[in-house]
N, C-alpha and C positions, 0 to 999 in steps of 0.2 A: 504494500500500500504506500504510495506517496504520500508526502508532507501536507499537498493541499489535500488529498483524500481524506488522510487523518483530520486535518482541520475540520472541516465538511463532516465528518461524521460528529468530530467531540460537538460541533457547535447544533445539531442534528438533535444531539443524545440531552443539552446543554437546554434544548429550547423544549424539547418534549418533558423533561425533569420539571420546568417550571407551568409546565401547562398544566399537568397533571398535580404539584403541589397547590396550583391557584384554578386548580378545575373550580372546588367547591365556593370560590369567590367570583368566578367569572357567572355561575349558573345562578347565584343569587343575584348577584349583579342582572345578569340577562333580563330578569321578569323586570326587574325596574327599569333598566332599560326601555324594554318592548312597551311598559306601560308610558312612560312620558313618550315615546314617539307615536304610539295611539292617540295621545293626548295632545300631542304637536298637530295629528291630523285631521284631527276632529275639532281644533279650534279655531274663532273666527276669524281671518286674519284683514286686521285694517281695524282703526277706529268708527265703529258707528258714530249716524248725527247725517243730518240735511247739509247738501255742497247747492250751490249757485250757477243752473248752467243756463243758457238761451236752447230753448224748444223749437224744434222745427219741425214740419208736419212734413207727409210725404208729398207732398205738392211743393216743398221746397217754400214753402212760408215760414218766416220769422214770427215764432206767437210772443217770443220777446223773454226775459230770465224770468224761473221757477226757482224754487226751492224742492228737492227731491231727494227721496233717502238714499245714501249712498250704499251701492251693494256690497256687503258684506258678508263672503261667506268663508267658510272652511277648508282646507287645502280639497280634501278630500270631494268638497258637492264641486270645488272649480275642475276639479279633473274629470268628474261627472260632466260637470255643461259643457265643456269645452274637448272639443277635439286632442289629440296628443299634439300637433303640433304648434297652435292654437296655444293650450298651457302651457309648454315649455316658453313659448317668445310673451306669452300676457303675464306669466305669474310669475316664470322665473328670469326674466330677462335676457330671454335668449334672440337669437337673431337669424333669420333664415338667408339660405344660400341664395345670392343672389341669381337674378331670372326665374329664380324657382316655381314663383307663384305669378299671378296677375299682377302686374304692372301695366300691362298700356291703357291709354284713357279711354272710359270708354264709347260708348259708339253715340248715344243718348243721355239728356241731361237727367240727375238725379246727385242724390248724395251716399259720404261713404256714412255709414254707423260704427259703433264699437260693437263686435265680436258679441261681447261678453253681456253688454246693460245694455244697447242702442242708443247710446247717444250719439247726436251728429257731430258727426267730427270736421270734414271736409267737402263741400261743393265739388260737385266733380268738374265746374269748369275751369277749376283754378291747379287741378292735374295737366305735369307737363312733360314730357319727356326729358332727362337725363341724364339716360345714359348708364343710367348705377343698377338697372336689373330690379328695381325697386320702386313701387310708387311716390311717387314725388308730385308735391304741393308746394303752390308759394304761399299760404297761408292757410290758417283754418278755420270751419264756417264762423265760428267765435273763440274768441280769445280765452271766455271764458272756460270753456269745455275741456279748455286742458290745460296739465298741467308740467310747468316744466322744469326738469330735477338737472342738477350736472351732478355728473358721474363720470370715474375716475377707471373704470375696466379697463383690460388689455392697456395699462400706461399710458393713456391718453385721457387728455380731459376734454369732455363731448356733454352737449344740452340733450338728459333725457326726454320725452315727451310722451307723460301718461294719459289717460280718462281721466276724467275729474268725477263720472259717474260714479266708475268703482277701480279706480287706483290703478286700470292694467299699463303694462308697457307696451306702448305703442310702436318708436321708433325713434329718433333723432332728429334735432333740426340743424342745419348750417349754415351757413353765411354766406353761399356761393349759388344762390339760385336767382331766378330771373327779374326783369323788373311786374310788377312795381314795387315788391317787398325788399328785393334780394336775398329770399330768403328760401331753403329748400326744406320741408318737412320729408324726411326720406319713411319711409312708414314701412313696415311688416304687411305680405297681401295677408295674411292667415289671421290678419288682428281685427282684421276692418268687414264688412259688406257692405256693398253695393245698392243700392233703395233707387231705380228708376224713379223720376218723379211721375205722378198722377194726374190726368188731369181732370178737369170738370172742377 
């Protein structure tokens, strides 16, 4: 047997001695464990309480700000309502592969919603091409509707842009989009739908 063999075994022999001395601590450990992560998933995440958004009906009318309960649910019911991919970019802040989803504007006027509550988030006349694989906005339908966090990920510091319905992550805004804002809402397609407007 070699030296690293020998090594690779004692530390083998070295780690299974300790597992088996701290079996009886790890298995009590465990149920406390399992039970706060039950308890992690079963709890509501976000403060409840009424946010301030501007209502818009499917006809693409301004009925002007409400006050509306903010959705608050539990990890658990959001993995329920929500698609897999859909949770991972709303709740966890994730981001999808660019071109992946719907990006181009669409064909008919209407607005985008959130995913998750349906608030309006964006006009789709104000959807413009690019270039990033991603929907892009020069602004949104109101200011109010969202909300915007910076955030430090991947060592860059970038303007998040949530719901203000119910807290999800939406996407990013930047400073390099068109006129009249100059401003690019780059968005997740899996956060948003589409609401053709109505008429009559």
């Amino acid at each position: 047997m070699s030296r690293l063999e020998e090594t690779l075994a004692m530390d083998r022999r070295r780690f299974l001695r300790a597992a088996l001395t701290g079996g009886a601590v790890l298995l009590a450990g465990g149920g406390l464990l399992a039970s706060r992560v039950r308890a992690a998933v079963n709890t509501p995440v976000g403060q409840p309480g009424k946010v301030l958004v501007d209502i818009f009906d499917d006809h693409g009318r301004d009925l002007g700000p409400r006050e509306i309960p903010k959705l608050i649910l539990t990890d658990a019911q959001w993995q329920q309502k929500l698609p897999p991919a859909s949770y991972d970019i709303m709740r966890r802040n994730g981001t999808e592969r660019a071109f992946s989803g719907d990006h181009e504007r669409p064909a008919v006027a209407g607005l985008f919603r959130c995913k998750a509550c349906d608030t309006a988030l964006y006009d789709a006349a104000t959807e413009f091409d690019s270039g990033t694989g991603w929907p892009s906005f020069w602004q949104p339908i109101a200011r109010r509707n969202v909300i915007e966090q910076t955030d430090h990920l991947f060592g860059m510091t970038r303007t998040a842009i949530n719901c203000k319905g119910c807290d999800s992550h939406l996407g990013h805004v930047f400073d390099d989009g068109p006129v009249p804002t100059g401003l690019r809402y780059c968005m997740n397609s899996v956060a948003l739908h589409f609401v053709p407007y109505t008429t009559g």
